[in-house]
Each structure stands twice: as structure tokens, then as C-alpha cells.
ZADO-1210 file (C-alpha; in nm, 4 decimals, padded with zeros to 6 digits):
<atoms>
<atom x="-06.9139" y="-02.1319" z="29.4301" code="UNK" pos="1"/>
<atom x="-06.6643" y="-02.4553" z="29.3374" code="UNK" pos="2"/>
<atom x="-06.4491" y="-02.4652" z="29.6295" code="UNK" pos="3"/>
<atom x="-06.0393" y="-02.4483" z="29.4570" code="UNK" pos="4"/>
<atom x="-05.8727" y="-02.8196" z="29.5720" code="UNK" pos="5"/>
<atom x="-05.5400" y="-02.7586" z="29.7833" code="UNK" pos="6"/>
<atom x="-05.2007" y="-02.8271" z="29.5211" code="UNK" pos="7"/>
<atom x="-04.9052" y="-02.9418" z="29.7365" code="UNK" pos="8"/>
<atom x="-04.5923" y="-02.9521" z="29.5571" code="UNK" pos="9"/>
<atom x="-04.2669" y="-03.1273" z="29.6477" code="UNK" pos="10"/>
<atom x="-03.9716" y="-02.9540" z="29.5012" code="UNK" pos="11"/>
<atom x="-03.6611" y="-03.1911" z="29.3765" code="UNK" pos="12"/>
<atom x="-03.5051" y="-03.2857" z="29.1024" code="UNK" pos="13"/>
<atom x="-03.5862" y="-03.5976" z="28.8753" code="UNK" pos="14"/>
<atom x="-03.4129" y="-03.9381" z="28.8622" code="UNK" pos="15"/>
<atom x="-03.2513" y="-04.1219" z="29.0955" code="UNK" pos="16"/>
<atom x="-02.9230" y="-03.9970" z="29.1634" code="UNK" pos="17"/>
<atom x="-03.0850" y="-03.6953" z="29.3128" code="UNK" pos="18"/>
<atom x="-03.3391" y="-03.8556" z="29.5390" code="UNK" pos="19"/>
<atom x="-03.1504" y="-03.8452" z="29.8724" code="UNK" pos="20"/>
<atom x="-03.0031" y="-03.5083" z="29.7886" code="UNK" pos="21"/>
<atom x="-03.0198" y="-03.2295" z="30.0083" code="UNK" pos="22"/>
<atom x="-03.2375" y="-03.0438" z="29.7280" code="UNK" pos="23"/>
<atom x="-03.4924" y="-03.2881" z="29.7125" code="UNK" pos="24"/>
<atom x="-03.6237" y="-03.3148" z="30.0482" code="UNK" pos="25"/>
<atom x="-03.9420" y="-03.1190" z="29.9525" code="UNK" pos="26"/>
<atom x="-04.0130" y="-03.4208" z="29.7080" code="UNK" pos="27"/>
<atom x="-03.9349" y="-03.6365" z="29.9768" code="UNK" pos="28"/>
<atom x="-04.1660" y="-03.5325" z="30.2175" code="UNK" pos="29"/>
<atom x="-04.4543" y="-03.4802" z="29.9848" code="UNK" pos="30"/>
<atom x="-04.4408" y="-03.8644" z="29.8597" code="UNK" pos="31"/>
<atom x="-04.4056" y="-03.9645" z="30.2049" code="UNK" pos="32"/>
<atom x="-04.7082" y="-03.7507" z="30.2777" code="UNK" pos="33"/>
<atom x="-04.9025" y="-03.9445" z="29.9897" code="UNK" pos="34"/>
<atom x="-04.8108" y="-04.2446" z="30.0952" code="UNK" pos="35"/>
<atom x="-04.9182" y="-04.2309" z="30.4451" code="UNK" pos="36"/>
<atom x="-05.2898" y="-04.1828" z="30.2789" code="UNK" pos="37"/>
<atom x="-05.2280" y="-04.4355" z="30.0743" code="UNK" pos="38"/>
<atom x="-05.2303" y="-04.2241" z="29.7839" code="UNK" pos="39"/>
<atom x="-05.0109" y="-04.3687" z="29.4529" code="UNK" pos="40"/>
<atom x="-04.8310" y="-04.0773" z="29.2191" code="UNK" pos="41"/>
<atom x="-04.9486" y="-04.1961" z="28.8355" code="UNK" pos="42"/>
<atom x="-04.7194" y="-03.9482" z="28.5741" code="UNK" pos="43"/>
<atom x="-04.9436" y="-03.6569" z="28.3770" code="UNK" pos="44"/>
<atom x="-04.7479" y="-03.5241" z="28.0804" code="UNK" pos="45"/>
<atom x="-04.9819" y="-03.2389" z="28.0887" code="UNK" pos="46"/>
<atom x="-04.8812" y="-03.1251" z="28.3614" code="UNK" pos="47"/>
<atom x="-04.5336" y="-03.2172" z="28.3534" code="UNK" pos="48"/>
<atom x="-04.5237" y="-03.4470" z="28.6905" code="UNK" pos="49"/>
<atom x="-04.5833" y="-03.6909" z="28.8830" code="UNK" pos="50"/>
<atom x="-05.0007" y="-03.6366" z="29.0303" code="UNK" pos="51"/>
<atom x="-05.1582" y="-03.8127" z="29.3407" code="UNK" pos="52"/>
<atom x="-05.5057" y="-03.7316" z="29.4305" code="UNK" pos="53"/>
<atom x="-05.6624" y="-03.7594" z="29.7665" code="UNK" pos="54"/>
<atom x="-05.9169" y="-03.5758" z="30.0729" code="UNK" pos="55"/>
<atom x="-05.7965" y="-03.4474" z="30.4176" code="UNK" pos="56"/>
<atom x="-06.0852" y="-03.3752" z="30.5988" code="UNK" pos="57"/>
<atom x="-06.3047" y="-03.3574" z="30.3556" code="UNK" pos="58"/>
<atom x="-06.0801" y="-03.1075" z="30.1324" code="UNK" pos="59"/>
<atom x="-05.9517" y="-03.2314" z="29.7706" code="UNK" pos="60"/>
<atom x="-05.6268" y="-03.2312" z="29.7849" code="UNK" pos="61"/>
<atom x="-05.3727" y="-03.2975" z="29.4600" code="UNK" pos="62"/>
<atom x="-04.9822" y="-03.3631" z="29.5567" code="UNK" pos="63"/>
<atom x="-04.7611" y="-03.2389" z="29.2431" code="UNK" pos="64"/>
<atom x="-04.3294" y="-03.4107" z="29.1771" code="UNK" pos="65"/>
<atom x="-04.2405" y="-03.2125" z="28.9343" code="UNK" pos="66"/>
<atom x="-04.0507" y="-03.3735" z="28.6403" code="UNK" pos="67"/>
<atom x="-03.8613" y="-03.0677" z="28.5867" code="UNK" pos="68"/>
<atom x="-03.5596" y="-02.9760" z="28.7026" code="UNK" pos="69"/>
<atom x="-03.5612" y="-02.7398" z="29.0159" code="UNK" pos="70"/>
<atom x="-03.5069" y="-02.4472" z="28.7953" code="UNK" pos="71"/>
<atom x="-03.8052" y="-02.4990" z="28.5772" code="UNK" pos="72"/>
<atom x="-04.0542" y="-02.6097" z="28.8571" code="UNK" pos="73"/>
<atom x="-04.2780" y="-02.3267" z="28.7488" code="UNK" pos="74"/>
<atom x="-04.3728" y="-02.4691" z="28.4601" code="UNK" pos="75"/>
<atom x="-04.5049" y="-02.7797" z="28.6520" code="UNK" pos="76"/>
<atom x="-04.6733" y="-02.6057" z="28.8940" code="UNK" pos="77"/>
<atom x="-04.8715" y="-02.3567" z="28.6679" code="UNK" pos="78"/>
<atom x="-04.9677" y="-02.6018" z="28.4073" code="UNK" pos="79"/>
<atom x="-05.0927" y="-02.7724" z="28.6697" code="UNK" pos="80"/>
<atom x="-05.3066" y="-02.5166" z="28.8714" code="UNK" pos="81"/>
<atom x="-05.4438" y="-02.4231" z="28.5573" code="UNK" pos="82"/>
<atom x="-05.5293" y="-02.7810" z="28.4480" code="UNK" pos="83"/>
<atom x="-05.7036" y="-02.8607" z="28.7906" code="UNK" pos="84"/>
<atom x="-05.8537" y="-02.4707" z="28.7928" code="UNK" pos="85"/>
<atom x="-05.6640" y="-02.4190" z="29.1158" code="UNK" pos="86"/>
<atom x="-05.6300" y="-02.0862" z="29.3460" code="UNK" pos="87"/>
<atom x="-05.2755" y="-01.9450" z="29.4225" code="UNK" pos="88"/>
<atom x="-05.4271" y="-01.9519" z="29.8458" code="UNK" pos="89"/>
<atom x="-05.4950" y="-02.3150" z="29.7706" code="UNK" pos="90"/>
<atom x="-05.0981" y="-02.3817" z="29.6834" code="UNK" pos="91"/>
<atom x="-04.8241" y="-02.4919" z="29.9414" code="UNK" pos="92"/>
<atom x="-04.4798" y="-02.5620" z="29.8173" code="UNK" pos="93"/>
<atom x="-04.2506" y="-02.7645" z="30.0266" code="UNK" pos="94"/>
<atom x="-03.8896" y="-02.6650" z="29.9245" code="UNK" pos="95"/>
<atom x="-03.5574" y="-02.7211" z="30.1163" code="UNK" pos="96"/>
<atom x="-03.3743" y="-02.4221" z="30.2414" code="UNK" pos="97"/>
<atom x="-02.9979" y="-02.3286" z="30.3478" code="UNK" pos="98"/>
<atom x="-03.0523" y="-02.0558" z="30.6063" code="UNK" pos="99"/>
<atom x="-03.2915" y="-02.2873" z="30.8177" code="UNK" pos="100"/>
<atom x="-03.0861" y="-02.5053" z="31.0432" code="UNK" pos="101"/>
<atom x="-03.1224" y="-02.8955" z="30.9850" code="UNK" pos="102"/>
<atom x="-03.4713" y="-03.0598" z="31.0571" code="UNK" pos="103"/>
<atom x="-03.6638" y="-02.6751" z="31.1521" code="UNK" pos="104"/>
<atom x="-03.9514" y="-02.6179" z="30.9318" code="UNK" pos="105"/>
<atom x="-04.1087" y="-02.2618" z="30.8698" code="UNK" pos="106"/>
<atom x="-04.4510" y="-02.2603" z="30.7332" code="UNK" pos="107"/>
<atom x="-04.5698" y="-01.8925" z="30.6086" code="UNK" pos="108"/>
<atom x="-04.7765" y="-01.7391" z="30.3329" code="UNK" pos="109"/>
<atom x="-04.5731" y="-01.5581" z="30.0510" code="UNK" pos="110"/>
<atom x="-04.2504" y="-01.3955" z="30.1113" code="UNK" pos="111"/>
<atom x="-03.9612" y="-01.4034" z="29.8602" code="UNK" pos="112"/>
<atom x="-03.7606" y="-01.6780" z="29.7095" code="UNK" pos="113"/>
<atom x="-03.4826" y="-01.6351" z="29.9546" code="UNK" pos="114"/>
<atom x="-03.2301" y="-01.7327" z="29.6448" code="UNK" pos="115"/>
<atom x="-03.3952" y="-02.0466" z="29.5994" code="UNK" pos="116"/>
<atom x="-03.4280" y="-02.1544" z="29.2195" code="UNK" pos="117"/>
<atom x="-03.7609" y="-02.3725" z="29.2220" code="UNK" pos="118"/>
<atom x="-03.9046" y="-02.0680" z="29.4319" code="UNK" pos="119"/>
<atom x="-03.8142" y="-01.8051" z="29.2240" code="UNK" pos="120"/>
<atom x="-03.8780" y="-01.9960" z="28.8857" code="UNK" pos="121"/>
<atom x="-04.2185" y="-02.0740" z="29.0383" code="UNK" pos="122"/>
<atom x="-04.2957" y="-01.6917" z="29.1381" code="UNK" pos="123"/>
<atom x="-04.1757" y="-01.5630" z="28.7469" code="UNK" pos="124"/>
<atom x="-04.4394" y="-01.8321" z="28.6245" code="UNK" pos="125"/>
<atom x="-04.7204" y="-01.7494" z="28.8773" code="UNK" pos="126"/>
<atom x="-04.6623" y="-01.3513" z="28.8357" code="UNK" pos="127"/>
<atom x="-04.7092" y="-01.3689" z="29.1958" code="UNK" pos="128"/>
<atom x="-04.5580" y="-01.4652" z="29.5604" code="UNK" pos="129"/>
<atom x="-04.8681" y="-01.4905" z="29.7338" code="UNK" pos="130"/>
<atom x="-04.8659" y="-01.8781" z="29.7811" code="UNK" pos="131"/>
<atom x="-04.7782" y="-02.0622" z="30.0945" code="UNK" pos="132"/>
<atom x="-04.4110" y="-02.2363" z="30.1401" code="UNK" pos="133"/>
<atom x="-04.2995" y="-02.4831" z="30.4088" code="UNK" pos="134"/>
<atom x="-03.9069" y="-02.4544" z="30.4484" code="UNK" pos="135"/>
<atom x="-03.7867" y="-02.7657" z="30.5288" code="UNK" pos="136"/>
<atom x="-03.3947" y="-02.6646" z="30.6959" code="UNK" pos="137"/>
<atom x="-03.1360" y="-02.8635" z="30.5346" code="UNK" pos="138"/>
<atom x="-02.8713" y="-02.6184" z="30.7374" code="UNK" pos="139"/>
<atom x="-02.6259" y="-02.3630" z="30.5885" code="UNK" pos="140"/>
<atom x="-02.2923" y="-02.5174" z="30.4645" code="UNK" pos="141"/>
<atom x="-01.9921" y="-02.2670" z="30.4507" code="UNK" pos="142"/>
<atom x="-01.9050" y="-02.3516" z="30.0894" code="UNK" pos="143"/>
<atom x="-01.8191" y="-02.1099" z="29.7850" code="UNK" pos="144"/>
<atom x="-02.0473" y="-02.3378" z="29.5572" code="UNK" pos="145"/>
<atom x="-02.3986" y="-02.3893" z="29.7453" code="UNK" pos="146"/>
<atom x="-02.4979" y="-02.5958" z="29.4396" code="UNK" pos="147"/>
<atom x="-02.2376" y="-02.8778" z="29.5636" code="UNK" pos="148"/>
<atom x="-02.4092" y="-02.8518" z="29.9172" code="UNK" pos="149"/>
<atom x="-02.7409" y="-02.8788" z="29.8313" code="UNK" pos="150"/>
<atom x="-02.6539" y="-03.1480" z="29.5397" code="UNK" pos="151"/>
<atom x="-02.5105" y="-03.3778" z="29.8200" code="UNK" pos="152"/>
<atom x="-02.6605" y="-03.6661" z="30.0151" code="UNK" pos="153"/>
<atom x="-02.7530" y="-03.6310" z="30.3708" code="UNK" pos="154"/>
<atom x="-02.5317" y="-03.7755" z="30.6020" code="UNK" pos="155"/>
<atom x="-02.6288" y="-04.1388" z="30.7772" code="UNK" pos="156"/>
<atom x="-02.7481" y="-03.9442" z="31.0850" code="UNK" pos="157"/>
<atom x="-02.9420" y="-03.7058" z="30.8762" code="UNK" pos="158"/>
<atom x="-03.0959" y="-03.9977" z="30.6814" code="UNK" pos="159"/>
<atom x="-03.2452" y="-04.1641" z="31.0032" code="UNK" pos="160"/>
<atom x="-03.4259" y="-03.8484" z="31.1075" code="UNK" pos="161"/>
<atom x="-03.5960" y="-03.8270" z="30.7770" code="UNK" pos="162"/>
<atom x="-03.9193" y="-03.9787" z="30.8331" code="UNK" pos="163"/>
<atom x="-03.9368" y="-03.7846" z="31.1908" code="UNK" pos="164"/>
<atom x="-03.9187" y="-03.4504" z="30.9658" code="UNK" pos="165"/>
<atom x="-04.1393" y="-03.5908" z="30.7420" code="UNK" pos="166"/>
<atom x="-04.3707" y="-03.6403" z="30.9868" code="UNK" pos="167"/>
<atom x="-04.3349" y="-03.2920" z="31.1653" code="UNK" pos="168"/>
<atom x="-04.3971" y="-03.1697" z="30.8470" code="UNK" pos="169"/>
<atom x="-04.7051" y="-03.3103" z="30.7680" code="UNK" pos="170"/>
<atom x="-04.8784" y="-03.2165" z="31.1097" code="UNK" pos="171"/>
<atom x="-04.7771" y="-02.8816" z="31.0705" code="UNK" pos="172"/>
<atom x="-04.9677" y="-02.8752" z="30.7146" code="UNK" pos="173"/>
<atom x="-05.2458" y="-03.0707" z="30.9105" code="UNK" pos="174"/>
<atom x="-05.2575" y="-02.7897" z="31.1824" code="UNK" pos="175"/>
<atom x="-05.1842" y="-02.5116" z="31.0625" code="UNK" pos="176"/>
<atom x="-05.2546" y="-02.5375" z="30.6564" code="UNK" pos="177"/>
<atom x="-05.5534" y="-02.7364" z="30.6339" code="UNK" pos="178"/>
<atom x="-05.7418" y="-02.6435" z="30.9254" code="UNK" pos="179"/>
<atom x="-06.0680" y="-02.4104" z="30.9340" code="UNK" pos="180"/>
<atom x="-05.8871" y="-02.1217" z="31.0503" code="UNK" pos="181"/>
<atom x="-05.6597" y="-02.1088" z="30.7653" code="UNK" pos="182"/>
<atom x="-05.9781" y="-02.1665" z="30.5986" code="UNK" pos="183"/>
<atom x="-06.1848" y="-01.9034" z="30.7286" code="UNK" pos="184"/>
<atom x="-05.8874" y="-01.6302" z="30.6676" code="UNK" pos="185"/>
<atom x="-05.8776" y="-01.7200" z="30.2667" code="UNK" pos="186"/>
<atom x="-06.2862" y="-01.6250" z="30.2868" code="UNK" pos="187"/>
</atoms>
């Protein structure tokens, strides 16, 4: 039996002006991720993103930027698990999230959108929740339009801890995603 190859997805919007947005830091972390293999993103219109291939311990793994907007990451995401013939246990989407405070990550399998868009876009397009998420805090802003919040930069302090939470991150996918125990349980 052909072993499904992991699908990590960073969740963000496209172009420029949104890269150092609050929203984006899923995207961030994901091509940071990549690039500490040594991996390089090359852009599949079939699957409507931006694809990088690569092996963690001997596991395929495929790293997915969405060229959608956040609302429509769905689409992305199952074009692409259906192009690469991939399992819904075999996905991990790294999203930013409000109710976690700044830099605290939360790594668990399924669960509900918790009001975010990309999540919830991606569950109506899977038919399903059962799919792993890492919830990258971005901290809870007090605002009456959240959109404004998470559609602004990080602050000059935030920005230098970036690569720190990038790198927390990725050991905790290491660890606790990728290893034979996690493994073992999707047996």
C-alpha cells in the first residue's frame, strides 16, 4: 500500500502588501520551513499555488502557498490533495489565530474553524475537519473590525521574534507531526 505524502499548507493571502500581515504568518512560517531544507516554491496553476517538494526523515513531504485569497484556500488545498492523491491524516494547516496569545502555537488534530475563514473555507471543501492545524497566536486585539487587526503588520518587536516562532514551529511539526508515533496512531 502507497504510503499518502504529508501536504503542509501555509495560509495567507497573495501579493506583497499582505506578506508581513498578521494573517499571513501561516505562509510565513511554511516558506521559512522550505527554505531551511533548501526547498524552492515553483507556481502550479493546477493546483492553484505555490508547490515545494521535499523528505523529512524519509517521508515525502509537499508544502502548499495558496494563491487564493484566505477565503478561498479550500480550493487550493483540495485540488491539490487530489492532484498529489493525498490523505486528509497526511494534511497540516498552519493558520494564524486571534484567541492564541502572540508567539504560542497549538498543534491538534481536527477541531472547528474557530471563526477563521481559510479554516472554515477549507473544511466546506474537504467535507471534513479531521485534518491537523498548528495555530500560530497572533494575540486577540479588542477591535470591532478583526479584519483590520489581522490585515495589519506586526509591530517591530513582533517582527524580530519571527524567525524564533518560525522555528518553534517547525520542531513542534518535527516532534510531534512527523514522528513515528503520530505515525503509528494514523495505522
Amino acid at each position: 500500500m502507497k504510503k499518502s505524502p504529508f501536504l503542509f499548507v501555509g495560509l495567507g493571502n497573495p501579493g506583497i502588501e499582505y506578506e508581513k500581515t498578521r494573517h499571513n504568518i501561516g505562509a510565513y512560517v511554511l516558506y521559512h520551513f522550505a527554505m531551511n531544507l533548501g526547498l524552492t516554491f515553483k507556481k502550479e496553476s493546477k493546483v492553484d499555488g505555490y508547490v515545494a517538494k521535499g523528505m523529512i526523515n524519509q517521508k515525502k513531504i509537499i508544502f502548499l502557498l495558496p494563491t487564493t485569497y484566505m477565503n478561498l484556500s479550500g480550493e487550493s488545498v483540495r485540488k491539490c490533495m487530489s492532484y498529489y492523491d493525498i490523505e486528509s491524516s497526511s494534511l497540516l494547516v498552519l493558520s494564524d489565530d486571534t484567541y492564541l496569545d502572540f508567539a504560542e502555537l497549538r498543534l491538534k488534530m481536527g477541531g472547528s474553524s474557530g471563526g477563521h475563514n481559510g479554516l472554515k473555507n477549507i473544511e466546506k471543501e474537504l467535507k471534513s475537519q479531521a485534518f491537523a492545524r498548528l495555530r500560530i497566536g497572533i494575540g486577540e486585539k479588542q477591535t470591532h473590525d478583526l479584519s483590520d487587526y489581522v490585515l495589519s503588520n506586526f509591530t517591530k518587536d513582533e517582527q524580530e521574534q519571527m524567525d524564533k516562532i518560525a522555528d518553534e514551529s517547525i520542531e513542534m511539526i518535527k516532534t510531534k507531526f512527523l514522528s513515528d508515533e503520530h505515525s503509528q496512531a494514523e495505522k
